[in-house]
N, C-alpha and C positions, 0 to 999 in steps of 0.2 A: 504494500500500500504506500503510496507516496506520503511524502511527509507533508506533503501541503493538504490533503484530504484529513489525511490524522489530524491535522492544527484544527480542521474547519469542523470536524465531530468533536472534537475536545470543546472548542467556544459555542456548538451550538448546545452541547451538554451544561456547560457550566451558567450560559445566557436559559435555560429552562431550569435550571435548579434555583438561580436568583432571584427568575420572573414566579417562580413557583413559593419558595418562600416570603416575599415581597406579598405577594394577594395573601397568604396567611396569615401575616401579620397586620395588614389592612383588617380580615375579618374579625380578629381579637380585640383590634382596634373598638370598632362598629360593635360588637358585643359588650363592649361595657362603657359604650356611649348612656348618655345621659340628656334626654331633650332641655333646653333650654329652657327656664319660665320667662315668659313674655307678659307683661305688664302695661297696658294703656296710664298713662300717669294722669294724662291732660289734654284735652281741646282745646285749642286759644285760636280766637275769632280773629283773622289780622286783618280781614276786608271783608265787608258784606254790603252790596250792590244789588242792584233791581237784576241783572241777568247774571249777574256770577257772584262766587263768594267765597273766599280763601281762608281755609285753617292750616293750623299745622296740629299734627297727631303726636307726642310726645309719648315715646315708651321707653320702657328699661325692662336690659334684657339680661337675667341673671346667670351665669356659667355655672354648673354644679359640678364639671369635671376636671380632673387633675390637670389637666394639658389645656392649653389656650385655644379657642375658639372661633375662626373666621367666620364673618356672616357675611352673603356676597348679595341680600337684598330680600325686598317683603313683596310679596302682592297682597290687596288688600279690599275691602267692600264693604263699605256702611249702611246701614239701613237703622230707618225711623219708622218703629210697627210696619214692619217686613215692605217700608215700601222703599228701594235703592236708592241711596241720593248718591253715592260717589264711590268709584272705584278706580284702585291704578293700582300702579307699580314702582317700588324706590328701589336703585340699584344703588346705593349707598355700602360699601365697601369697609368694612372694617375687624379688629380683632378683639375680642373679648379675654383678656387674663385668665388664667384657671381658678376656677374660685371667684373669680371676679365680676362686675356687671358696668353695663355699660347704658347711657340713657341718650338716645337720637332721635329726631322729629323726621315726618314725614311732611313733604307738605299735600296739602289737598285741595282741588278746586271742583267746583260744584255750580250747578245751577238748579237754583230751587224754583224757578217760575214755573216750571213745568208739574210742580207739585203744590202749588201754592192752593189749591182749593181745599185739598185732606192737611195740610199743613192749618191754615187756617179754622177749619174743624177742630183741629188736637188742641190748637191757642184759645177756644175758647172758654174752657173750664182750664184755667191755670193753676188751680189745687191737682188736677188729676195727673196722675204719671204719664209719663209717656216710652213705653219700652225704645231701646235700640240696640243692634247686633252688630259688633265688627268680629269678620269673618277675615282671615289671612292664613296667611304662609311666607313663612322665613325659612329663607335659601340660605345652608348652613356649608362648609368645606370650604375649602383651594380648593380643587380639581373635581375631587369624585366627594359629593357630599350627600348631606339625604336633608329633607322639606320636612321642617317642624310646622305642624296644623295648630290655628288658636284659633278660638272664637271667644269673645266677650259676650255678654249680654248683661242688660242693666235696665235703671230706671232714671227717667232725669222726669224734675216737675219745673214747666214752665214756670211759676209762677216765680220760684226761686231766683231765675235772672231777670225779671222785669223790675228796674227801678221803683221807688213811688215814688 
């Protein structure tokens, strides 16, 4: 056998025992993963206009595992008594410490005219609650990672943010 055949079985042996080891220890990795808790902290109104209206989503997101944590983005969807006001996606980049947490805003834009009839409905007993649900997914890894699922749900009474 020539020696240049011999070299090329030796490196595709030793290139499958690395690539072989290397996904094993990725799955032990992923086996004692630990999802993220994801925390909405705050809504804060930065503009609210007749056809559009800008918040920012304010979360913290707590690490429980021993090794630092890239988050490489959220998708996300709001609803007020199941009816959708705003959905997207933040591709916000970052790494969470082990043990550690981290607190980053999304921003979000909306248009509530198109709901303004059942909105107005829900404003007019402002002692009553008013349910809302945010639905997401936080995109978690560098490279190969895996979609931690949240959903909130809650109660806000309008009557609480109306001035007198």
């Amino acid at each position: 056998m020539p020696l240049q055949a011999q070299m090329i079985r030796i490196l595709r042996f030793v290139a499958i025992l690395a690539l072989s080891l290397g996904l094993s220890g990725c799955s032990s990795m992923w086996s004692s993963f630990k999802d993220p808790a994801v925390h909405l902290l705050e809504v804060e109104v930065v503009r609210a206009k007749l056809l559009e209206q800008r918040f920012l989503l304010r979360f913290r997101i707590d690490n429980p595992n021993p090794a630092s944590l890239t988050i490489r983005g959220l998708n996300y969807s709001v609803y007020l008594n199941e009816m959708k006001l705003a959905d997207g996606e933040s591709n916000s980049r970052f790494t969470i410490p082990a043990h550690g947490h981290k607190v980053f805003e999304v921003p979000v834009r909306t248009n509530l005219w198109r709901h303004v009839n059942p909105i107005v409905k829900l404003l007019e007993s402002p002692e009553e609650p008013i349910r809302y649900r945010l639905q997401g997914e936080v995109k978690t890894g560098f490279l190969f990672g895996r979609s931690v699922h949240l959903s909130r749900n809650g109660e806000i009474i309008p009557g609480d943010f109306i001035p007198e």
